[in-house]
VOKOL-765874 format. One record per residue: residue in three letters; z, y, x of N, C-alpha, C in turn; residue number from 1. Coordinates in steps of 0.001 Angstrom, whole numbers, plus 500000, padded with zeros to 6 digits. Layout:
N
 code    n_z    n_y    n_x   ca_z   ca_y   ca_x    c_z    c_y    c_x pos
  ALA      Z      Y      X      Z      Y      X      Z      Y      X NUM
...
***
This chain:
336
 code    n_z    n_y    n_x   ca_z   ca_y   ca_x    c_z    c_y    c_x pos
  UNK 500000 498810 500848 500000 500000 500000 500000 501248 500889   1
  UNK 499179 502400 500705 498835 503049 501331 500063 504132 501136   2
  UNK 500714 505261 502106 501637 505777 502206 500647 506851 501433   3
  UNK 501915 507795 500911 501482 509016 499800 501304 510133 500524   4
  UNK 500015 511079 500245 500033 512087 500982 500638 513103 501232   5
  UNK 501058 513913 502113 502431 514627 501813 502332 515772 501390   6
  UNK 502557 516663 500732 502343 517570 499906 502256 518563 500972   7
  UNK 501234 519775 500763 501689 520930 501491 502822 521608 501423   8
  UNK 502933 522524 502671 504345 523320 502435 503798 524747 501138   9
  UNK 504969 525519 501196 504777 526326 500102 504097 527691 500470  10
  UNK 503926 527703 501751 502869 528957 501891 501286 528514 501465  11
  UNK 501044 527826 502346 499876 526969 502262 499274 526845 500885  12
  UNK 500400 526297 500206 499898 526188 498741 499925 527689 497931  13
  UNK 499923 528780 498668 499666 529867 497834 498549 530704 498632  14
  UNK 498484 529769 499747 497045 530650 500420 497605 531200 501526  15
  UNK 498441 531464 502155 499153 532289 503081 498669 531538 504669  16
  UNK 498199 532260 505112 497714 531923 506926 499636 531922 507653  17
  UNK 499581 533150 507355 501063 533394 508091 501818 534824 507517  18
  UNK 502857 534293 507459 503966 535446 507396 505109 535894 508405  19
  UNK 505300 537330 508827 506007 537798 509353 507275 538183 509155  20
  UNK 508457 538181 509547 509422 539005 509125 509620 539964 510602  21
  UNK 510268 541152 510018 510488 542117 510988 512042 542809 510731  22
  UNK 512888 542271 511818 514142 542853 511517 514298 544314 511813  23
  UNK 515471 544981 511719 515608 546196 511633 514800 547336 513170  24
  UNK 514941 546337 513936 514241 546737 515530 513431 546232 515573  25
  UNK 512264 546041 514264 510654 545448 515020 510598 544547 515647  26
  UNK 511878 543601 515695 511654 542352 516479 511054 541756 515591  27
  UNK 510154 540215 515483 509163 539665 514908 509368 538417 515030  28
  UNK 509504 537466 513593 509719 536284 513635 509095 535936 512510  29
  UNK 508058 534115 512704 507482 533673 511729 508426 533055 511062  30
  UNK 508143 533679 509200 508980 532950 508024 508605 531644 507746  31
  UNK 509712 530582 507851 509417 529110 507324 508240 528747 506594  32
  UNK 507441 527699 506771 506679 527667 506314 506718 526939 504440  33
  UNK 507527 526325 504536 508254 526400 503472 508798 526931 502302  34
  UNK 508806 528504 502778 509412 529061 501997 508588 530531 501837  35
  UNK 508714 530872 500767 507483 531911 500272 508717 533283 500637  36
  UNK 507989 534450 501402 508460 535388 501864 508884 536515 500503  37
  UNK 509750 537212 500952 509551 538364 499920 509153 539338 500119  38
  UNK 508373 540256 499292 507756 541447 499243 508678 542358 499565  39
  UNK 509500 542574 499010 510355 543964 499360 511764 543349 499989  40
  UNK 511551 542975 501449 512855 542672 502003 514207 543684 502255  41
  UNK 515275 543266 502114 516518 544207 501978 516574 545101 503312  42
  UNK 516035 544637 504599 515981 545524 505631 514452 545061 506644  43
  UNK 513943 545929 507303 513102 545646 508004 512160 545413 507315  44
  UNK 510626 544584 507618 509728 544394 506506 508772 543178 507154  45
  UNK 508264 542891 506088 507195 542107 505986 505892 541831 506158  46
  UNK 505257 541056 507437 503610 541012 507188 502994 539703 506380  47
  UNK 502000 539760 505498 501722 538938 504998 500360 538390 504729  48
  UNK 499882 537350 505877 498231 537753 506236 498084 536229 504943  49
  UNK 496981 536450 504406 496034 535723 502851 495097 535552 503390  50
  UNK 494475 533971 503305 493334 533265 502706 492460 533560 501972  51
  UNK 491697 534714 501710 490982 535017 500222 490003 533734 499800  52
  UNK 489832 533046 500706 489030 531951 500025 490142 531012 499043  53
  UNK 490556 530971 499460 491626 530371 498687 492084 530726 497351  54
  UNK 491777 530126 496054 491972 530804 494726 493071 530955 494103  55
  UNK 494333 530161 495028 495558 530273 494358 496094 531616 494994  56
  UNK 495143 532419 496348 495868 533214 496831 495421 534424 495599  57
  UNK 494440 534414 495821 493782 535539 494401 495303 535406 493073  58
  UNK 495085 534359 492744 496497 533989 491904 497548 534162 491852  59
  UNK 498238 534426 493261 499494 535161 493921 499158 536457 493860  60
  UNK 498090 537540 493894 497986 538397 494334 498267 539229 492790  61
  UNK 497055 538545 491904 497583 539044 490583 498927 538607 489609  62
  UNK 499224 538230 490151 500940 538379 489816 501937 539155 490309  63
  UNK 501569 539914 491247 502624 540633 491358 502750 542102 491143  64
  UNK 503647 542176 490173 504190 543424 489334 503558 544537 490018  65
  UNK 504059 544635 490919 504581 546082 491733 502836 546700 492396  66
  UNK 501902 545631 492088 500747 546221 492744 499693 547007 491658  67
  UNK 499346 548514 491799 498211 548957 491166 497031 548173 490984  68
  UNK 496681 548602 489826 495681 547487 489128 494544 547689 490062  69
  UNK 494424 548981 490909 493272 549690 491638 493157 548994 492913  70
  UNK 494214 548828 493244 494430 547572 494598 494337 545966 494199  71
  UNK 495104 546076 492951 494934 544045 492901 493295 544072 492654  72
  UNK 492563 544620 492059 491041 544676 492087 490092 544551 493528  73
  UNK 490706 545339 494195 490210 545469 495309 490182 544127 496046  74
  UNK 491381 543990 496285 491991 542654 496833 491086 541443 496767  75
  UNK 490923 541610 495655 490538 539887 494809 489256 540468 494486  76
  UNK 488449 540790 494707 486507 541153 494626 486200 540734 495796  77
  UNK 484932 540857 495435 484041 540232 496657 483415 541477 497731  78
  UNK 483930 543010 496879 483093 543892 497968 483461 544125 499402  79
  UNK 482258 544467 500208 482515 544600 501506 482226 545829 501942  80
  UNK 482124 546886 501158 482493 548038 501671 483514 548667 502175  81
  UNK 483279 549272 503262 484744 550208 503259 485476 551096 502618  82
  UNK 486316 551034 502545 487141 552062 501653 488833 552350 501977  83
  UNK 489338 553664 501411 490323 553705 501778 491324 554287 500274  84
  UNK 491884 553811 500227 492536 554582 498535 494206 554688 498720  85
  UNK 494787 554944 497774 496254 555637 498009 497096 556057 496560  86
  UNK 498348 555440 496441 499300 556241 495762 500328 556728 496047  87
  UNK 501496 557217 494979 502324 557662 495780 503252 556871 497135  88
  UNK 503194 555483 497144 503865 554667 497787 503247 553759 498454  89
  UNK 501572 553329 498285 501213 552186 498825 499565 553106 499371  90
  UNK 499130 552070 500263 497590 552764 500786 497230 551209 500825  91
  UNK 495722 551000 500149 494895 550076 500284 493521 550129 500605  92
  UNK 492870 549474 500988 491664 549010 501729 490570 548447 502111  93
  UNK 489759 548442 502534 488510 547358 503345 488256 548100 504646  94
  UNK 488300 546951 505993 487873 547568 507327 487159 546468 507407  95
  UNK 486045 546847 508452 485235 545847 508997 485575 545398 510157  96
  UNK 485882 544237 510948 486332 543326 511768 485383 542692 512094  97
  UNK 485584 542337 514116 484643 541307 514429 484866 539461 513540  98
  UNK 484165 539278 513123 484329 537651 513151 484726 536805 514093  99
  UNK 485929 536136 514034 486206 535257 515469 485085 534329 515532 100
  UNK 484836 534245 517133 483980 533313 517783 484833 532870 519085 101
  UNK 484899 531322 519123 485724 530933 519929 485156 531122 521477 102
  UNK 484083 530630 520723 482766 529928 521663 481840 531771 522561 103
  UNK 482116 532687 522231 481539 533929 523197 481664 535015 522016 104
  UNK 481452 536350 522442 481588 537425 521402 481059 537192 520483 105
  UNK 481014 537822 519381 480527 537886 517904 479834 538980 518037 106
  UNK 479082 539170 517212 478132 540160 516425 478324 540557 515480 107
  UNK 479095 539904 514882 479181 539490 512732 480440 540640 512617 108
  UNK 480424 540672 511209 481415 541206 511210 481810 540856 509676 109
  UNK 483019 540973 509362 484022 540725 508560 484539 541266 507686 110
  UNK 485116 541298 506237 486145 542438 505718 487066 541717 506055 111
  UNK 488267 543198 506153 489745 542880 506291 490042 543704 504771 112
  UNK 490869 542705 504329 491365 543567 503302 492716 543903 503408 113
  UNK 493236 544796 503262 495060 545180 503381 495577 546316 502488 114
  UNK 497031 546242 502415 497714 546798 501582 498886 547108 502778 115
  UNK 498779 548169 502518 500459 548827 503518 501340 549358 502430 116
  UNK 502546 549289 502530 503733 549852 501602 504991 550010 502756 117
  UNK 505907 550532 501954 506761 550951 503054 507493 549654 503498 118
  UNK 508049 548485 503101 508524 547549 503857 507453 545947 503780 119
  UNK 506157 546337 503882 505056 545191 503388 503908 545796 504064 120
  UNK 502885 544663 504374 501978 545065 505053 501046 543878 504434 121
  UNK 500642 543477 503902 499750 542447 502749 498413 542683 503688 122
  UNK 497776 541538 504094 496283 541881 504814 495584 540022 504263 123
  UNK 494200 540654 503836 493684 539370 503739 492158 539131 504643 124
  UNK 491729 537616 504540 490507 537818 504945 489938 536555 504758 125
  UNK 488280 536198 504570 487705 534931 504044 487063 534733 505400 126
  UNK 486954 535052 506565 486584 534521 507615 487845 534988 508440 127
  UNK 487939 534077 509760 488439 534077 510913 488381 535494 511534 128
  UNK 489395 536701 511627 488730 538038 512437 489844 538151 513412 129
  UNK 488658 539196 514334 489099 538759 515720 490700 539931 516018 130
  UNK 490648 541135 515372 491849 541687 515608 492973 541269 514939 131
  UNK 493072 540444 513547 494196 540226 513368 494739 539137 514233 132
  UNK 494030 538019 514595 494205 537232 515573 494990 537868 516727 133
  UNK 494330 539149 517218 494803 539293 518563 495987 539827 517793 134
  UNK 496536 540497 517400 497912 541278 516752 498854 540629 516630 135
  UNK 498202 539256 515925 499419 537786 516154 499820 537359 517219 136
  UNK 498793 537535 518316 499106 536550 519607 500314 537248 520215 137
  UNK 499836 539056 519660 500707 540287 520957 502382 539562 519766 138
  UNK 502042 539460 518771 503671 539548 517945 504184 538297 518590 139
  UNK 503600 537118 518721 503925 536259 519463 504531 536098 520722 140
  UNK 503841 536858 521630 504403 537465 522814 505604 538387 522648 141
  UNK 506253 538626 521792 507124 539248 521950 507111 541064 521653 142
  UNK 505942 540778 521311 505187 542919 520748 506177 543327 519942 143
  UNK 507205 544457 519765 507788 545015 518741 507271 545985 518288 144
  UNK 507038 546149 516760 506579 546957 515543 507751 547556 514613 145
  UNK 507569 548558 514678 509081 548944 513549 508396 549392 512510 146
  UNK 507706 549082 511630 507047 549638 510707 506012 549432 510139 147
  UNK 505320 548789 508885 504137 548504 508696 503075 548827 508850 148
  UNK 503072 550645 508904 502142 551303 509258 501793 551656 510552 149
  UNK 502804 551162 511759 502960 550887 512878 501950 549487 512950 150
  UNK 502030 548411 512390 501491 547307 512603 500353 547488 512207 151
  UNK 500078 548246 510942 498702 548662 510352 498176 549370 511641 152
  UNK 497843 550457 512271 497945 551193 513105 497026 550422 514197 153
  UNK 498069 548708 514493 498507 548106 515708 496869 547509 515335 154
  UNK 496655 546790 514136 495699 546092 513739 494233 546855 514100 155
  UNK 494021 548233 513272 493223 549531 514133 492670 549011 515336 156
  UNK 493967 549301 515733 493541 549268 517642 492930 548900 517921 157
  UNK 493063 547662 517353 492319 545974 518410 490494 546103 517622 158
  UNK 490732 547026 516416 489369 546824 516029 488423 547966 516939 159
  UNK 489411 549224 516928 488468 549816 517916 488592 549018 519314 160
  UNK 489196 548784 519916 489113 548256 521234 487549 547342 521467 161
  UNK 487996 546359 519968 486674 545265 520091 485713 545956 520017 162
  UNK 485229 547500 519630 484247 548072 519694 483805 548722 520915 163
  UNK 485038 549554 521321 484594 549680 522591 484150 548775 523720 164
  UNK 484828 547836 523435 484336 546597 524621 482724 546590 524300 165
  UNK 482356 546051 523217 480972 546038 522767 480336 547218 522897 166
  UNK 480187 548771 522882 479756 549827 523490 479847 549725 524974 167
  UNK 480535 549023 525760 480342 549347 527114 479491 548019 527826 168
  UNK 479424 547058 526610 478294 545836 527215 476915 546418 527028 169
  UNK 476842 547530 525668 475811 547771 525498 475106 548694 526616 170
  UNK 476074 549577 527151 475638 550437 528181 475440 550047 529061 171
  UNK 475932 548458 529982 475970 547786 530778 474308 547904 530496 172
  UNK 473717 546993 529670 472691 546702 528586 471552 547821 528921 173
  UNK 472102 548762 528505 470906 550072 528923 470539 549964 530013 174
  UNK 471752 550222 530794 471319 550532 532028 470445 549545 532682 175
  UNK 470663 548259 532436 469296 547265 532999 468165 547489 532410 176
  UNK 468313 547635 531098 466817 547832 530888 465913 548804 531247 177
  UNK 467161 550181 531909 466758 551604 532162 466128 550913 533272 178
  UNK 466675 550294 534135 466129 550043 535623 465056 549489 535274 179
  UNK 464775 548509 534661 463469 547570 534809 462487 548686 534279 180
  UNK 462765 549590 533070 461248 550294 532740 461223 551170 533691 181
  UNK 461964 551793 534459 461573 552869 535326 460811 551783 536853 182
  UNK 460995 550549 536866 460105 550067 538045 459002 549051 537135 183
  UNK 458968 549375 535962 457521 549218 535949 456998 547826 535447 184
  UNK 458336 547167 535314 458789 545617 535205 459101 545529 534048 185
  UNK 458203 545624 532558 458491 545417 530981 459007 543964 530665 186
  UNK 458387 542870 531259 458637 541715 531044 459258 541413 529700 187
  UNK 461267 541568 529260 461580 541183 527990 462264 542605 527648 188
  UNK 461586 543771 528551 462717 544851 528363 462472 544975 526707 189
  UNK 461107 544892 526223 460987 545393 524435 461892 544405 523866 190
  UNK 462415 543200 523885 463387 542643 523461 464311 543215 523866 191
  UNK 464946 543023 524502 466228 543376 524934 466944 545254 524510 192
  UNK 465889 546342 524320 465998 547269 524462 466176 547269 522370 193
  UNK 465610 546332 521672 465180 545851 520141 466395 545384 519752 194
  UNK 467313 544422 520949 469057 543862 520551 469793 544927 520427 195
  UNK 469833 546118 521797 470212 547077 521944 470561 548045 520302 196
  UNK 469637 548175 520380 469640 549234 518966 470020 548702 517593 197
  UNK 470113 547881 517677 470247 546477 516557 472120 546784 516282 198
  UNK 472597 546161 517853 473846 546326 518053 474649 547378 517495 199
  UNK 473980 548503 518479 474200 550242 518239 474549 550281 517029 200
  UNK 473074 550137 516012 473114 550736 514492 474354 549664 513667 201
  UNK 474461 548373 514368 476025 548116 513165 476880 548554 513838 202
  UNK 477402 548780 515092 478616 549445 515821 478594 550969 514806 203
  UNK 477995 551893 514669 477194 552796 513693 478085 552775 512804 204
  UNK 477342 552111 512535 477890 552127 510755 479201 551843 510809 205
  UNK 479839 550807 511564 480993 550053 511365 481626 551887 511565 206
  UNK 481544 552411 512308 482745 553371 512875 482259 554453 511935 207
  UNK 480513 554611 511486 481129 556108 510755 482117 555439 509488 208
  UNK 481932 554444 509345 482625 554514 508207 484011 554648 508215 209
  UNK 484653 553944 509000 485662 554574 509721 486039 555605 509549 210
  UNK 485653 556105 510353 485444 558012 510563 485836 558460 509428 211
  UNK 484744 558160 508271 484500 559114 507095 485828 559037 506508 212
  UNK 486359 557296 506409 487471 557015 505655 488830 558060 505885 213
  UNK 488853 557805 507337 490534 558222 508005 490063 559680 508159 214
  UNK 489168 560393 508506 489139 562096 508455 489094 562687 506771 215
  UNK 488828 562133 505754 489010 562045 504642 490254 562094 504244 216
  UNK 491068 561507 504471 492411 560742 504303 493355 561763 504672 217
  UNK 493396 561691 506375 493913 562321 506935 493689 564409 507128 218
  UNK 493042 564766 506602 492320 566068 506244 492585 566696 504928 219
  UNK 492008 566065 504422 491464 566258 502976 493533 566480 502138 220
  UNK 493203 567350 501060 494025 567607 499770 493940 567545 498683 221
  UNK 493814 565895 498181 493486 565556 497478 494280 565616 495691 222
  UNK 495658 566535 496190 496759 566969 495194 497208 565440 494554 223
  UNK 496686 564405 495201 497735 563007 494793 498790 563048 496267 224
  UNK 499826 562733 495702 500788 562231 497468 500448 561257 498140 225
  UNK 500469 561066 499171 500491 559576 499958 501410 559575 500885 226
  UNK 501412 558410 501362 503039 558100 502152 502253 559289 503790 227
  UNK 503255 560033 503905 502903 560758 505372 502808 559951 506526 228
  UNK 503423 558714 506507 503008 558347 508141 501919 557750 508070 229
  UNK 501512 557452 506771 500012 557014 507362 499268 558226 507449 230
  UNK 499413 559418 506945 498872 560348 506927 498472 560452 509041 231
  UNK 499907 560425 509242 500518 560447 510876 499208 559465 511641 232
  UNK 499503 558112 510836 498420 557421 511866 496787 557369 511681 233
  UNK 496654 557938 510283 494893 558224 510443 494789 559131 511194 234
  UNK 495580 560264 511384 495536 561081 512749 495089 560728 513564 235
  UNK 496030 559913 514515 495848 559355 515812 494767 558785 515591 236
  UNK 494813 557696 514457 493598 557041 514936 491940 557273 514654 237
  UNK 492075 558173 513817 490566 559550 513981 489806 560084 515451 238
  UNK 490955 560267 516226 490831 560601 517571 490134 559781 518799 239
  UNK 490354 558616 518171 489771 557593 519058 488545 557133 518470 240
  UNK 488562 556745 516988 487476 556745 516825 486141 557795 516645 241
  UNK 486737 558808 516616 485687 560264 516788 485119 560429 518202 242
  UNK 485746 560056 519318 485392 559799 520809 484114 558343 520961 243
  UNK 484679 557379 520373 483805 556473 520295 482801 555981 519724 244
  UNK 483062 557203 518742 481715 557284 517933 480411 558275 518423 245
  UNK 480720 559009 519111 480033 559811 520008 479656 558776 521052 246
  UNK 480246 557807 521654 479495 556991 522470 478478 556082 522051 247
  UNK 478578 555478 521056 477819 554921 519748 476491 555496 519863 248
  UNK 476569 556760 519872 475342 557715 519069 474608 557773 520554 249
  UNK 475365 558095 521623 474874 558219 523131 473927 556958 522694 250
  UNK 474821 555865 522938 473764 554162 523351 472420 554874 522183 251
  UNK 472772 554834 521228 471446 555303 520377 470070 555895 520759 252
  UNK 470983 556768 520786 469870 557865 521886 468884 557600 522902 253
  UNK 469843 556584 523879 469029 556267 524944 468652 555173 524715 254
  UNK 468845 554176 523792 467873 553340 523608 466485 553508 522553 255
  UNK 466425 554814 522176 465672 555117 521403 464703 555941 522498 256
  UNK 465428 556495 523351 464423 557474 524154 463847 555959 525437 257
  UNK 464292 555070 525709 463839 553719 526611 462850 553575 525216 258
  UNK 463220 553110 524290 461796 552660 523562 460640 553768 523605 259
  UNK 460701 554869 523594 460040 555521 523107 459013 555805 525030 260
  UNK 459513 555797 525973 459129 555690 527214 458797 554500 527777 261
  UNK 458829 553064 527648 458125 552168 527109 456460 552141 526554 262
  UNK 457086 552863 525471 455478 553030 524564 454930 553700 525043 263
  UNK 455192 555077 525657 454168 555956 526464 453584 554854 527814 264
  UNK 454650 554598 528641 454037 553824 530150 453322 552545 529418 265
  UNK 453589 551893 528445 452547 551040 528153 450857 551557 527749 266
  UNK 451070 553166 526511 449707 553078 526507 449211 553911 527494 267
  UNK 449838 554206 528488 448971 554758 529956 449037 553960 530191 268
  UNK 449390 552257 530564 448628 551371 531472 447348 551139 530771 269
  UNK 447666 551040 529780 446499 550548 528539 445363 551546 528647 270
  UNK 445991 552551 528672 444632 553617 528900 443874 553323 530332 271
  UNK 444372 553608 531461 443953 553116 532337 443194 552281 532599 272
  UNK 443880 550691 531848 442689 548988 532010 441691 549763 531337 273
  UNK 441664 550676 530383 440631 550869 529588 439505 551729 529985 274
  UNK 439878 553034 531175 438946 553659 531951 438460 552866 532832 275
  UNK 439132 551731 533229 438432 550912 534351 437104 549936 534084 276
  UNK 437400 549535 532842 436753 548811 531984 435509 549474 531762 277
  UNK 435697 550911 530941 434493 551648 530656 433980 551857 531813 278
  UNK 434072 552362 533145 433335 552372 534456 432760 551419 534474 279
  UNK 433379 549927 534773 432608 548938 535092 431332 548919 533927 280
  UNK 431680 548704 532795 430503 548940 531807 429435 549765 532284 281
  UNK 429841 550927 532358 428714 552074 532750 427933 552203 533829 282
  UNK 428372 550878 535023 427869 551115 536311 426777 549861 536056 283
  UNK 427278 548707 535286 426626 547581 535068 425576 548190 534095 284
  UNK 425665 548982 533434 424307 548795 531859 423208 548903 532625 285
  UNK 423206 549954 533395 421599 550187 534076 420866 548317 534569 286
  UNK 421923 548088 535223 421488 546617 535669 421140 545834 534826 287
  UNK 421800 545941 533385 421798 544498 532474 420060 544930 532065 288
  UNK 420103 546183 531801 418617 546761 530761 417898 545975 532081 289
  UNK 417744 546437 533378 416591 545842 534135 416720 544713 534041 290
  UNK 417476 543679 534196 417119 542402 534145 417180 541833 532990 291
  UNK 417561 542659 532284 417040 542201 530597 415336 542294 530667 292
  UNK 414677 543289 531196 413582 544057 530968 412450 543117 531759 293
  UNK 412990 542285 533107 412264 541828 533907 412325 540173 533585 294
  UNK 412909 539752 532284 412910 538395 531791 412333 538240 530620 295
  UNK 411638 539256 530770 410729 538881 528938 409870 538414 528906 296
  UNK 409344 537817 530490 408066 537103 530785 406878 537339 529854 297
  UNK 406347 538557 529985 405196 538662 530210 404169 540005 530951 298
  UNK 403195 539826 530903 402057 540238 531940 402032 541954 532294 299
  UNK 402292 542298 533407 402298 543789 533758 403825 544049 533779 300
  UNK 404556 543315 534212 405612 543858 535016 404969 543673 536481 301
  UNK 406347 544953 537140 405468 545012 538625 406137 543985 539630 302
  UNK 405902 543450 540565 406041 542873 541402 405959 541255 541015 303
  UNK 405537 540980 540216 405188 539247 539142 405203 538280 540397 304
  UNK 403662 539010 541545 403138 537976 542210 403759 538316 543569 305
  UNK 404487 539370 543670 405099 539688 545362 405910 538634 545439 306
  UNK 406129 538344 546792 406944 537407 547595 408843 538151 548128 307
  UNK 408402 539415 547726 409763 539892 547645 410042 540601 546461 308
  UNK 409466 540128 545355 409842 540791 543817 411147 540778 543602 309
  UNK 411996 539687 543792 413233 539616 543659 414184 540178 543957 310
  UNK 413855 540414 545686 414649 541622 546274 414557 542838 545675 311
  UNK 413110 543656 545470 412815 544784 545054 413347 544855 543397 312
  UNK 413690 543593 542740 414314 544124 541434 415919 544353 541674 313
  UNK 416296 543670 542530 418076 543693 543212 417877 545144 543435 314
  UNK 417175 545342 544590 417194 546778 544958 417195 547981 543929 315
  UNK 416843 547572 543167 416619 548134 541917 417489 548526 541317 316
  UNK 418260 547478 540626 419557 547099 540060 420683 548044 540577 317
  UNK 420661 547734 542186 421890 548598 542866 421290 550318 542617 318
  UNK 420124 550230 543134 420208 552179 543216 420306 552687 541540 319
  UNK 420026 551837 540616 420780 551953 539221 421919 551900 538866 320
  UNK 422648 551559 539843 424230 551701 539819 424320 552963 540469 321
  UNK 424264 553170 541504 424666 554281 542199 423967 555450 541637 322
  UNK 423130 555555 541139 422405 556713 540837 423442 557097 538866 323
  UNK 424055 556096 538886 425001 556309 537600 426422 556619 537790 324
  UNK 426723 555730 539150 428209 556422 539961 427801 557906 540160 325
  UNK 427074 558420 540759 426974 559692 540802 426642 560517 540201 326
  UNK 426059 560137 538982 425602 561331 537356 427311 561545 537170 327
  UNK 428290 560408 537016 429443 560120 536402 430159 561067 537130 328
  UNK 430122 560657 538720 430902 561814 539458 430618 563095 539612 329
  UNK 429928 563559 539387 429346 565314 538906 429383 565565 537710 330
  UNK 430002 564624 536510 430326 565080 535551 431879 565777 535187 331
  UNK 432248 565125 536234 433793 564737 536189 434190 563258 535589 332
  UNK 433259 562291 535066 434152 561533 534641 435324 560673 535461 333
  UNK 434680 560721 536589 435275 559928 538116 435636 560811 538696 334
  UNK 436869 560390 539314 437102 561441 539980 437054 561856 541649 335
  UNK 436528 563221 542491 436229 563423 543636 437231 562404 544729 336
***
């Protein structure tokens, strides 16, 4: 008889990746897995990262009281836009995140969905992403956070960081391809210069949106309240991404001005094969007409019965070249 399977624990069965507790000093310890965390802990606070694939987590999410209908919506949809919204007590969300890749960087990218409140930090996601990952490893290590919006903040970071890393491969990136078109060496630069900009324009997007969200947020008087320290950390973190978004636009630039110098040195080579081409044409026609002219076999062409006809039509041929090299070169088409 086959042994019974053992039931999951009780996070698991509500969708929960992992939960945090955070005592009064931001020290950081994972809650039993066993046992379902609480939302509004009596001191210190709570992170609480969700499964959205998971339908019982959707199920947890709309059950609980205390969340605006404007956020449990958010939460539990499928959109992947960014956004940033706010009441008097809670701020909710969509950021875009790299996709974890174990196996080498990602490209992809992700929603994060989250909810900050003053002792809760609610974050979900239907793929693997690469900053909440890293945020766990640092809490793991021993990272202290005193604050959700501190940890919110913390999460930020790692997303700009992963961007900047990826802006400075890309420039790595330029710069080879800068070298190869300036010596002349196209080989896969039109690929490579085609990834380039590819990259750029979602790095782009990923950060204006960004941008738009937290200078919005953080700026703007919108006559609703929102909790001030996040007010505090779209600050800060406007600053970094307003710097790196200007680097963004740089890679742009110059991979737009490499394509665009590319296309010029290609159609001057092209032009070039193509003056060379027309010369040769123009030096040969005289020749083709004569020996077109001297194979039509018949009677009263000159030299039929000479013993050096052949030569004297060669001879021919050539001072019909040269006598066309030199119309050409007193025209200017060739040059002195």
């Amino acid at each position: 008889m086959n042994a019974p399977t053992a039931l999951p624990d009780a996070q698991s069965r509500i969708g929960i990746i992992w939960a945090y507790r955070f005592d009064a000093e931001g020290v950081p310890s994972l809650i039993d897995r066993d046992s379902v965390p609480d939302v509004a802990p009596g001191a210190g606070f709570v992170w609480i990262h969700l499964d959205l694939v998971h339908s019982r987590a959707k199920d947890w999410i709309t059950q609980q009281p205390w969340l605006p209908a404007a956020a449990e919506d958010m939460f539990v949809s499928t959109e992947t836009h960014q956004r940033l919204e706010h009441s008097a007590g809670l701020v909710w969300g969509v950021s875009h995140d790299l996709v974890r890749d174990v196996a080498a960087d990602s490209d992809r990218v992700g929603p994060l969905y989250w909810i900050v409140g003053e002792r809760l930090l609610l974050t979900g996601r239907r793929e693997a992403l690469q900053s909440i990952r890293l945020a766990a490893d640092a809490l793991n290590r021993g990272e202290t956070i005193e604050s959700p919006v501190l940890l919110f903040e913390f999460i930020i970071e790692h997303i700009i960081d992963d961007v900047a890393r990826a802006v400075v491969r890309l420039m790595d990136e330029t710069d080879g391809v800068e070298d190869q078109v300036l010596a002349d060496s196209f080989d896969d630069a039109p690929a490579r210069v085609g990834a380039v900009r590819r990259m750029a324009v979602r790095l782009h997007r990923q950060l204006g949106g960004l941008l738009l969200l937290f200078r919005r947020f953080a700026e703007t008087s919108s006559g609703r309240k929102s909790p001030d320290e996040v007010k505090a950390a779209a600050t800060r973190l406007l600053q970094r991404i307003d710097g790196l978004h200007h680097d963004v636009q740089s890679v742009q630039d110059r991979a737009r001005l490499l394509q665009d110098e590319m296309s010029a040195r290609t159609a001057s080579q092209t032009n070039r094969q193509l003056y060379v081409l027309s010369i040769l044409t123009a030096l040969f026609m005289p020749a083709t007409f004569i020996t077109g002219l001297f194979g039509i076999n018949v009677k009263g062409l000159p030299w039929m019965e000479h013993d050096l006809g052949a030569l004297f039509v060669a001879l021919t041929c050539l001072g019909a070249a040269l006598l066309t090299l030199v119309l050409l070169r007193r025209r200017g088409v060739i040059g002195g």
